[in-house]
C-alpha atoms as one frame of an Amber mdcrd trajectory, in Angstrom:
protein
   0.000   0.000   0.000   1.355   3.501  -0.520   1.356   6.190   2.110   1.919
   9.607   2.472   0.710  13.013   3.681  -1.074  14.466   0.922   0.371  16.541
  -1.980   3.168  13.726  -2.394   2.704  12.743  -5.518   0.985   9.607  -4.585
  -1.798   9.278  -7.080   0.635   9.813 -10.452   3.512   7.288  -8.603  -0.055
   5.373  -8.317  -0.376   5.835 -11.895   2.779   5.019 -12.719   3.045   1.889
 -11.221  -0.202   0.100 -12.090  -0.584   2.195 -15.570  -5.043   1.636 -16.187
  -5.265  -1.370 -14.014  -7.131   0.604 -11.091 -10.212   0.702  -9.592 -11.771
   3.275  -7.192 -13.974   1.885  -4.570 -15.435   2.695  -1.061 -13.758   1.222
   1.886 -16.116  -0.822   3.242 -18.706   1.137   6.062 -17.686   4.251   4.884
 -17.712   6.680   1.707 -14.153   6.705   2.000 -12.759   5.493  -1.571  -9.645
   3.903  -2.055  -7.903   3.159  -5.469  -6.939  -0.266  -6.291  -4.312  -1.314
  -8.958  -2.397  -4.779 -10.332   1.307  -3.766  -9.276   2.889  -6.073 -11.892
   6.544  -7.065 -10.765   7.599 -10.027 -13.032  10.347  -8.026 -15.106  11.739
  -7.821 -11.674  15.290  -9.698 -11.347  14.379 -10.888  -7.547  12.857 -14.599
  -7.647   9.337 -14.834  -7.063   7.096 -15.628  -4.165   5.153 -19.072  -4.575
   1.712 -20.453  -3.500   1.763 -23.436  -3.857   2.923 -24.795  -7.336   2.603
 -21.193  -9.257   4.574 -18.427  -9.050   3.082 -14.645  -8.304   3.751 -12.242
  -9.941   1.597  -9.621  -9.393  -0.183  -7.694  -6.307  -2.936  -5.637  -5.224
  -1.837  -1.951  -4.713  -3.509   0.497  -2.430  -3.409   4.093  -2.791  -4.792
   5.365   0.301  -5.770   8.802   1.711  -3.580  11.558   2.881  -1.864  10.391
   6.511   0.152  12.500   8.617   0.909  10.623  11.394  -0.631   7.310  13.389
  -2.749   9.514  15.446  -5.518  10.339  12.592  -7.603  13.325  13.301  -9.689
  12.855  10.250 -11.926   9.974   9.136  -9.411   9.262   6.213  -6.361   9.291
   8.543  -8.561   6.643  10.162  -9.201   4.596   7.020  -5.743   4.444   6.132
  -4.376   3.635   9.478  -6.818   0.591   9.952  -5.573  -0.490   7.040  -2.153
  -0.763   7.734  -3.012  -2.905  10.721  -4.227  -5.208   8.260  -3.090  -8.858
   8.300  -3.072  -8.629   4.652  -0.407  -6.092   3.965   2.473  -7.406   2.333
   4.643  -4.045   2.139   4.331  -0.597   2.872   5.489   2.091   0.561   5.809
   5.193   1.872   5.997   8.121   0.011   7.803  11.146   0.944   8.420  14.361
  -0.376  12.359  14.750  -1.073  12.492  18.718  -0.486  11.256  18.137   3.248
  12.766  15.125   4.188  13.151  15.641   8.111   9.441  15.880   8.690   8.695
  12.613   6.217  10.972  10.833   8.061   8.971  11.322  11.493   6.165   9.108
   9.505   8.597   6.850   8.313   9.753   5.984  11.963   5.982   4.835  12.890
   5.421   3.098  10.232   8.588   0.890  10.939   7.178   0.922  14.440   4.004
  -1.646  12.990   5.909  -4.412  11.798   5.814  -4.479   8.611   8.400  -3.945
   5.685   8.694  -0.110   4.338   9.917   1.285   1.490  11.117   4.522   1.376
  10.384   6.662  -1.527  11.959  10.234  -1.786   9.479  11.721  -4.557   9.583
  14.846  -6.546  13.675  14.841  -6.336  14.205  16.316  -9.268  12.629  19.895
  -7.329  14.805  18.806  -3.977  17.870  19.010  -6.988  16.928  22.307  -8.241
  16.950  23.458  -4.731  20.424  22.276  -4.089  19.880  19.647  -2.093  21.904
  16.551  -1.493  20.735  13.245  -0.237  23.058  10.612   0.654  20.825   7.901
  -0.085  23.140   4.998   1.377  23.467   6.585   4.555  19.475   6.879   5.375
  19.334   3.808   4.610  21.566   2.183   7.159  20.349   4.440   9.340  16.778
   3.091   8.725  17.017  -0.177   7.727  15.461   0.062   4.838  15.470   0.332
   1.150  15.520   4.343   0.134  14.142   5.114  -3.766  14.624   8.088  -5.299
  11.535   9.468  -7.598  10.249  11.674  -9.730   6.598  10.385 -10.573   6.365
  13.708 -13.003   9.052  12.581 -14.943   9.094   8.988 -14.471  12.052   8.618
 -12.836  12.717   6.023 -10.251   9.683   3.577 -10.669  11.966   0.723 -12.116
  14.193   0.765  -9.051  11.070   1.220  -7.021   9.249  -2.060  -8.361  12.756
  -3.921  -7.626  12.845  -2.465  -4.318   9.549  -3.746  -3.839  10.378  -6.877
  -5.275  13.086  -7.527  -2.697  11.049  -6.256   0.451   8.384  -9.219  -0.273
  10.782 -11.997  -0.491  12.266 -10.725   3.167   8.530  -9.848   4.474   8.238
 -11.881   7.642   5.173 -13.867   8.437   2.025 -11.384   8.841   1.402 -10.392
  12.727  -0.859  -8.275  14.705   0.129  -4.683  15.167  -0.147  -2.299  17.590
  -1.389   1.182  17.388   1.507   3.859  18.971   1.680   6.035  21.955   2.004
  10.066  22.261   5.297   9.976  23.889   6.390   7.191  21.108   5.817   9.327
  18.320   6.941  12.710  19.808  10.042  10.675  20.276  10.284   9.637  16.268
   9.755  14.013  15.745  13.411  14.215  17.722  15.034  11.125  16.159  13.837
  12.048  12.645  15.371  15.561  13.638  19.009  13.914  13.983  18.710  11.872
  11.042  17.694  14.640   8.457  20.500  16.663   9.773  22.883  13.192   9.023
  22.206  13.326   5.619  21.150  16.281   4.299  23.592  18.585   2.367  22.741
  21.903   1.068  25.496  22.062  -2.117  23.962  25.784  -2.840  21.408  28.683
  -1.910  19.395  28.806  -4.815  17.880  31.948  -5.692  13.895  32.243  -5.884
  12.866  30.477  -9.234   9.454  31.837 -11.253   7.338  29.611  -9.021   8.653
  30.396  -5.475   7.901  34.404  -6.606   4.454  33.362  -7.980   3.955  31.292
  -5.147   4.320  34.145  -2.373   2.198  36.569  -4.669  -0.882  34.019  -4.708
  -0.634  33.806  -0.829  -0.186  38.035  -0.052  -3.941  39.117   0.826  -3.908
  41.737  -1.925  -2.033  40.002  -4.717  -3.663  36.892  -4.197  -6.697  38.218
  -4.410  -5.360  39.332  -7.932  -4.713  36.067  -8.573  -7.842  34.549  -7.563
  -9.174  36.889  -9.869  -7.942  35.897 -12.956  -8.142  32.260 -11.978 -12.073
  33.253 -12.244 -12.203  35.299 -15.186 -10.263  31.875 -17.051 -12.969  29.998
 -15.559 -15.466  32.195 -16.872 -14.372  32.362 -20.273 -13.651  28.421 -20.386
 -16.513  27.152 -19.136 -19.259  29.690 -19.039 -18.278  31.464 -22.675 -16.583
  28.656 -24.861 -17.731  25.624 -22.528 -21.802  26.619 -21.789 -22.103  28.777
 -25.461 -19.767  27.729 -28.189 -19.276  24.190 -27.657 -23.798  23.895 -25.920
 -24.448  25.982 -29.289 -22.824  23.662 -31.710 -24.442  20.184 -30.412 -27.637
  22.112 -29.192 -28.303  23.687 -32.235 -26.266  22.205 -35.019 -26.101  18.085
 -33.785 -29.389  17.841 -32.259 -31.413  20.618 -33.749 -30.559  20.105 -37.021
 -29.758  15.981 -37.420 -30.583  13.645 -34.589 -33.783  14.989 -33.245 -35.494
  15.398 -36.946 -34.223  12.194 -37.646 -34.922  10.424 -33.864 -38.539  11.923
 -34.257 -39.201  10.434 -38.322 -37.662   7.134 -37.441 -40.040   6.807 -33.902
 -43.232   8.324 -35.565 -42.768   5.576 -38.755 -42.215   2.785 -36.097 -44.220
   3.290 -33.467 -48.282   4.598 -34.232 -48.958   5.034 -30.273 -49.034   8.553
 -29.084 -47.835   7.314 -25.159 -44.868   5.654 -26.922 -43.951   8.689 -28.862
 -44.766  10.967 -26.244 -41.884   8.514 -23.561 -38.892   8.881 -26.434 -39.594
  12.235 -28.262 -42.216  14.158 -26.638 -41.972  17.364 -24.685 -39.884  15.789
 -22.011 -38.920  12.655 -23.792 -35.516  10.283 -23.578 -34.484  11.661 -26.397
 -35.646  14.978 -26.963 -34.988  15.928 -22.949 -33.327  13.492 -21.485 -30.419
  12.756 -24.083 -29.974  16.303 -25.285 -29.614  17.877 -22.184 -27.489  14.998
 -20.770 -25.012  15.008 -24.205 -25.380  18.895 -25.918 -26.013  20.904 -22.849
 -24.201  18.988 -19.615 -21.483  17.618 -21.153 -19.263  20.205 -22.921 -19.891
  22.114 -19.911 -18.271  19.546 -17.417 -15.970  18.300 -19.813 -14.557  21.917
 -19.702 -15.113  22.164 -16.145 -13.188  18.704 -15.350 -10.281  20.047 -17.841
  -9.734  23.526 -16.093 -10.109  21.750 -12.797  -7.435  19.323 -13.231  -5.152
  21.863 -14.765  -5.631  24.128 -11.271  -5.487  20.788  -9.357  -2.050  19.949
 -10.662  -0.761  23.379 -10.762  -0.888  23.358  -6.556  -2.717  26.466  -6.065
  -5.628  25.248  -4.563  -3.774  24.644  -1.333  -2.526  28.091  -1.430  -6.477
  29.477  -2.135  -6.680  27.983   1.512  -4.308  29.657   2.859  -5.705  32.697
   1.419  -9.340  32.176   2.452  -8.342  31.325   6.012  -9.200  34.002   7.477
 -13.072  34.948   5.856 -13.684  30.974   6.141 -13.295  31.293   9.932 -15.975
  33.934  10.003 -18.531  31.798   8.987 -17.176  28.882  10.788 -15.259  26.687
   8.655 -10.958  26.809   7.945  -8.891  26.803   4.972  -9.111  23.625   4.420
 -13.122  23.482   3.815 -11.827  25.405   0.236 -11.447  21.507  -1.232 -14.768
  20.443  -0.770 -16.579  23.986  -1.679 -14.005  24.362  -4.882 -14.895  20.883
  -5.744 -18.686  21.610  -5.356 -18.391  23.408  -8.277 -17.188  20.291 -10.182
 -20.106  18.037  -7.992 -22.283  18.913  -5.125 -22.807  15.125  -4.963 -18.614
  14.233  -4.955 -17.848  17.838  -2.679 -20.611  16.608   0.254 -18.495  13.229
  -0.047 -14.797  15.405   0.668 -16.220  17.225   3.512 -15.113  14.268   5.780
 -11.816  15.471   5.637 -12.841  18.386   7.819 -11.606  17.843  11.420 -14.888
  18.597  13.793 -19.015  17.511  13.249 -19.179  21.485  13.545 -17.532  22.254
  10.177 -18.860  19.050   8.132 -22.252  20.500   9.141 -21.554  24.097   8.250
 -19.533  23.239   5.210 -22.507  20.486   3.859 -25.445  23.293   4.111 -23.607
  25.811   2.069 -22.948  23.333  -0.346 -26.542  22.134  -0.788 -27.608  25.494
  -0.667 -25.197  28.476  -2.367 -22.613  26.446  -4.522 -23.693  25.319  -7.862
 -22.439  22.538  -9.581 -20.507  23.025 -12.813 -23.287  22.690 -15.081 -25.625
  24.412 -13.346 -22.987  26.901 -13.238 -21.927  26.907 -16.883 -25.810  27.305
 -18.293 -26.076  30.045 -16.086 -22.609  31.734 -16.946 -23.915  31.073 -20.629
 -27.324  32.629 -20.216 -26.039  35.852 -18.072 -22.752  36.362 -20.445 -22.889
  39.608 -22.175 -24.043  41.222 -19.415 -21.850  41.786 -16.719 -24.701  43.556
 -14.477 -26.665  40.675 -14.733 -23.045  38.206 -14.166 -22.866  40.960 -10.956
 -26.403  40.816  -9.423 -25.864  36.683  -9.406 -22.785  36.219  -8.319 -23.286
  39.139  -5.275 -26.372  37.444  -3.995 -25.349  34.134  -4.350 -21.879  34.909
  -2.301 -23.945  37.233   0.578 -26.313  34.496   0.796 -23.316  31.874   1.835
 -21.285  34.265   3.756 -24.631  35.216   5.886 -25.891  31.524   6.135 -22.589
  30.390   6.850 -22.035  33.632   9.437 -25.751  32.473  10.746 -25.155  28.463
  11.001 -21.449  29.238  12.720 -22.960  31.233  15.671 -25.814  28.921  16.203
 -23.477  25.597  16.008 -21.839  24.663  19.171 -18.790  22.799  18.714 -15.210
  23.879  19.199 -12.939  25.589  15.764 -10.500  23.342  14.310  -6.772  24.523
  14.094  -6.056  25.121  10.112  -2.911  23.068   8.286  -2.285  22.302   5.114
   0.399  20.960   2.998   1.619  23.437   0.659   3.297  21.692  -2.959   5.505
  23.548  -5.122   3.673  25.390  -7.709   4.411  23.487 -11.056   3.366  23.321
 -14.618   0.774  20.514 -14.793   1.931  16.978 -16.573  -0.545  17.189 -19.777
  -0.821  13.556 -19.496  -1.895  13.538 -15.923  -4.049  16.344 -16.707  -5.891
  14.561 -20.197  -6.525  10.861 -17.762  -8.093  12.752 -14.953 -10.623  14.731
 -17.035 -11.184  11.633 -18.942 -11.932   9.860 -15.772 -14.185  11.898 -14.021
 -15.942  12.520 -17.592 -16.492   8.533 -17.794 -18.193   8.901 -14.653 -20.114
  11.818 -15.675 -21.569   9.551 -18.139 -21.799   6.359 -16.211 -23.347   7.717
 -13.248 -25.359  10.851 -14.429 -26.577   9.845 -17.959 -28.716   7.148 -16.818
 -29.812   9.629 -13.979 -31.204  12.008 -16.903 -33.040   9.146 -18.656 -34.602
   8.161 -15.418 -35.787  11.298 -15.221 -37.408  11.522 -18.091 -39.264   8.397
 -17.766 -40.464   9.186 -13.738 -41.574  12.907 -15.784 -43.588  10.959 -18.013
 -45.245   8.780 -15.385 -46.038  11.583 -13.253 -47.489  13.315 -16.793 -49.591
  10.592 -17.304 -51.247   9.789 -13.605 -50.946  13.497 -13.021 -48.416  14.172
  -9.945 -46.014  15.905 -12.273 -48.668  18.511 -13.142 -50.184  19.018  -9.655
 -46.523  19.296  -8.071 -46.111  22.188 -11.032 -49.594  23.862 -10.206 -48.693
  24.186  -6.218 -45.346  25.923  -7.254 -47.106  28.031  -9.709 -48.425  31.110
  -7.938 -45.006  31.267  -6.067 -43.105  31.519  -9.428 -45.675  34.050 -10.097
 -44.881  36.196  -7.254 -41.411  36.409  -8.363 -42.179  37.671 -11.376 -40.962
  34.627 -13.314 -43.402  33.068 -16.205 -44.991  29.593 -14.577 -42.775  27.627
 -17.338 -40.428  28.460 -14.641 -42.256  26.018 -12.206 -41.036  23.260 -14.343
 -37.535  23.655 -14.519 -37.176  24.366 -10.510 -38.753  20.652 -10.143 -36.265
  18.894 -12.816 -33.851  20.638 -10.650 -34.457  18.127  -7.639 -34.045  15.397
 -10.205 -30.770  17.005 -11.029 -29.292  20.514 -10.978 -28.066  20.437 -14.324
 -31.361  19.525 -15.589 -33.252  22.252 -14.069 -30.546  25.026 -15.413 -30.774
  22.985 -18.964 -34.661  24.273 -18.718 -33.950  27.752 -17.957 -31.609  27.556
 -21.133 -34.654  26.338 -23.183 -36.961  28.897 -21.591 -34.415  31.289 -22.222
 -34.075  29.873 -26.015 -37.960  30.171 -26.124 -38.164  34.180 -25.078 -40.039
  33.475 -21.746 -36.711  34.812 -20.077 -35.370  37.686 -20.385 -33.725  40.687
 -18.033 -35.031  40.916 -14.081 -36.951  37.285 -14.577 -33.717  35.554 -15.671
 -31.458  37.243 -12.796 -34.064  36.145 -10.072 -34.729  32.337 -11.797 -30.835
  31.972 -11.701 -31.047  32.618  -8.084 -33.756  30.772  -7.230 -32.467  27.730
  -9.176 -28.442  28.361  -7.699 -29.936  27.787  -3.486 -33.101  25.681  -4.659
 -33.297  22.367  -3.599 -30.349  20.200  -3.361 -30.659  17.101  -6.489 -31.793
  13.606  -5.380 -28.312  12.602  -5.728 -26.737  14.829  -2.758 -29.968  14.742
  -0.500 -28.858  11.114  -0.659 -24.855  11.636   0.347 -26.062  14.271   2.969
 -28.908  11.817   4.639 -25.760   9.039   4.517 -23.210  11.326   5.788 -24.906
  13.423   8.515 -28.083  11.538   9.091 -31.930  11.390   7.693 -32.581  14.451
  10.151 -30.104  16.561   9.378 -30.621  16.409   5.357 -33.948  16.689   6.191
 -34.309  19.646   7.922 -31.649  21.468   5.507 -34.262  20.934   2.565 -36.767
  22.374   4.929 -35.202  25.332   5.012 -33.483  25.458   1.788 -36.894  25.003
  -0.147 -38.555  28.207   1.306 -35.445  30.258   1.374 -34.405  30.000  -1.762
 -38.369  30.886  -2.850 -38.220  33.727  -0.435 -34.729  35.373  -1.670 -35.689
  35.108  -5.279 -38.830  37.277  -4.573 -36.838  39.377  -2.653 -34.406  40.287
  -5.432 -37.222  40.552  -8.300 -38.755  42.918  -5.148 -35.424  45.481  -4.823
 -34.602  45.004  -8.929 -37.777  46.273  -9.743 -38.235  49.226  -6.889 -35.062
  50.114  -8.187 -35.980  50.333 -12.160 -32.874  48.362 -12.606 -32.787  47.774
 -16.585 -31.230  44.277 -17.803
């Protein structure tokens, strides 16, 4: 299994080592997931281990959540520590990061502490290099006991001597045997001895002067420059996703694929095979598989998340979203929550569903309670997010009036929920990585990844949808549920159309912002109505989906009572702003 505090490089060594043999799963009891790969070692020169008459050759690799030490505070520290108790673990490898060796080796010591073999992997050496320092490799490892690897997952470097070094660990593992969890006092004591052995053999050969990325680094984590930053990190976003993402690329499969081929030919080919109006009604009607479902799942979702994904990964890789949470530190404690809470809410604009999942990484009950009702409530998801950057664009007023109430509404909830919560504040660390340009290759499997499970996971959700539309069409729940929302819609000023989309946004949120774009389309949106329906749809209702994670994660009650409160507040704000927009005479 490989360990490691986070920001190690884990993941691409991960990548490196098993190449497309993994699979991502939940450990079991928990939402935890942990990746699991085929470590193949047979061009190894070691002789193999035997069962029996056969040879093996290969073995399951873990790549397990972020650990800093064998007291977890969080539930993934916990994960990954009850894992290496395991009977079943063969070999640890423990990743380090080469450029801060003396606090890596403090893990290294407990680990040793359980047991089992360990392999020592200095990572991302080619950046310790550049920052002139030396690491007498031989001499760590007689004074460990252990193999020592030198890597550079970026560049490849290292992961043949790492697979031998593996090799050779599991032919000297001894017989599995219950560990023991560690004491206070015994790991305060691996801090000092780790201490003396960094200072053993560590060389500094020069004092390298700041490189392009140490300067950019300190300028994205000053208050007023890194709010610069942040800045233009947005305005790329914007452009990406909401201008090329949500109109160019929604445009040319809206309009061009859909509009002009597969729905004219999808509606002659079902209307010449199938004479029943029901039939026709379930695969092309007005909110059919294929003229709903489909298209807003493939020409409206898709390009937007697929951009999304891209530009995510990219800033993922890059390391700056550690350094945003340094930067937000301080207004995140005002409404209760740390630096660290920037992961899940950043991510929220990927997923709601996936960010609800991260916020187990926060330390206290407190800030996965604070952190999971702004989520369901202010953050929308990226394609909720793109249609709505795609509708507003060309009008920055309009771009202004959503975004500002959208970001008062989370700071005042969040301000609200923090002074109502009891619980005691967490203390805020993080691990900062170098900033660095992002490995295109890394950066091309991770957006195809998470856009495979777009489509696995979220285009079935859409046809679904469609279908329970259609049965609630045809006994009559759909239109009664749209008839009670009706005269609220009304109130804000909003056509009752709008009462439609607001309900396929509890079936998804992408699907209710993919009905404001066809409302829009239609003309029955336009100025004030569109700035309040994008903020009624942005802190409506959390989907089906992440009602689900939140009941699993904090309880039935809990999500419970945060759609109680969402539902009417969200109904209640956009009123509010269609009130002040229009006592104002505000033109859009």
């Amino acid at each position: 299994m490989l360990v490691g505090v986070p920001n190690v490089g884990k993941s691409l060594l991960f990548y490196r080592l098993t190449g497309a043999y993994a699979t991502v799963s939940n450990y079991p009891g928990t939402t935890v997931e942990i990746a699991r790969g085929k470590l193949d070692l047979s061009s190894t020169p070691y002789p193999k281990e035997r069962e029996g008459d056969r040879e093996v050759r290969s073995y399951a690799l873990l790549d397990t959540p972020g650990l800093h030490s064998l007291l977890p505070i969080t539930e993934e520290e916990e994960i990954t520590k009850e894992i290496l108790l395991r009977d079943d673990v063969a070999v640890i490898v423990h990743v380090a990061d080469a450029k801060d060796v003396e606090r890596s080796l403090a893990l290294t010591l407990q680990l040793l502490k359980l047991g089992r073999p360990v392999v020592l992997v200095l990572n991302m050496i080619d950046e310790a290099q550049r920052l002139g320092l030396e690491i007498d490799r031989h001499a760590l490892e007689a004074q460990l006991g252990v193999p020592v690897v030198l890597t550079s997952a970026l560049e490849d470097r290292g992961i043949a001597e790492l697979k031998d070094a593996i090799a050779c660990a599991l032919q000297t593992a001894p017989q599995p045997q219950r560990t023991r969890t560690l004491t206070l006092d015994e790991i305060i004591e691996t801090h000092r001895r780790a201490r003396a052995i960094a200072s053993a053999v560590l060389r500094h050969t020069r004092t390298p002067s700041p490189s392009w990325s140490e300067r950019l680094s300190q300028l994205t984590l000053n208050p007023v420059t890194g709010g610069i930053v942040l800045a233009l990190v947005l305005w790329g976003l914007y452009e990406f996703v909401g201008v090329f993402g949500a109109q160019t690329a929604v445009g040319f499969l809206e309009e061009t694929v859909f509009g002009e081929y597969i729905n004219p030919w999808v509606i002659q080919l079902v209307q010449g095979l199938l004479p029943w109006a029901w039939a026709q009604d379930l695969l092309i009607g007005e909110y059919g598989i294929i003229t709903l479902g489909l298209r807003y799942a493939i020409a409206i979702i898709l390009p937007i998340v697929t951009t999304f994904f891209l530009a995510f990964a990219l800033i993922e890789d890059s390391g700056y979203l550690p350094r945003l949470a340094v930067l937000i530190d301080r207004l995140f404690k005002v409404i209760g929550l740390s630096g660290r809470a920037v992961i899940p809410i950043v991510l929220g604009f990927g997923c709601d569903t996936m960010a609800t999942l991260v916020t187990r990484t926060l330390e206290t009950r407190r800030e996965k309670l604070i952190a999971t009702l702004l989520l369901a409530l202010a953050i929308p998801c990226s394609a909720q997010l793109g249609v709505i950057l795609g509708l507003l664009a060309g009008n920055s007023l309009a771009v202004g009036i959503w975004a500002g109430v959208i970001a008062l509404n989370f700071l005042l909830i969040g301000f609200l929920t923090a002074r109502l919560l009891p619980g005691e504040r967490s203390l805020f660390y993080i691990e900062i990585p170098p900033l660095r340009w992002p490995s295109p290759s890394n950066v091309l499997v991770k957006t195809v990844t998470r856009v495979h499970w777009y489509l696995k996971e979220i285009l079935p959700f859409f046809l679904i949808a469609s279908v329970v539309i259609w049965v609630g069409q045809i006994v009559g729940i759909f239109e009664l549920a749209v008839r009670a929302l009706e005269p609220l819609v009304q109130a804000m000023g909003l056509p009752t159309e709008a009462a439609v989309a607001f309900w396929f946004g509890f079936f998804r949120r992408d699907y209710g912002a993919a009905g404001l774009y066809d409302l829009h389309n239609a003309g029955a949106l336009s100025g004030i109505a569109l700035v309040v329906a994008s903020v009624t749809l942005t802190l409506f209702v959390p989907c089906i989906a992440q009602f689900m994670i939140t009941a699993k994660e904090r309880g039935w009650k809990t999500a419970i009572a945060m759609a109680l409160f969402i539902f009417p507040y969200a109904l209640f704000v956009g009123w509010l702003v269609h009130l002040v927009l229009t006592m104002l005479g505000v033109q859009l």
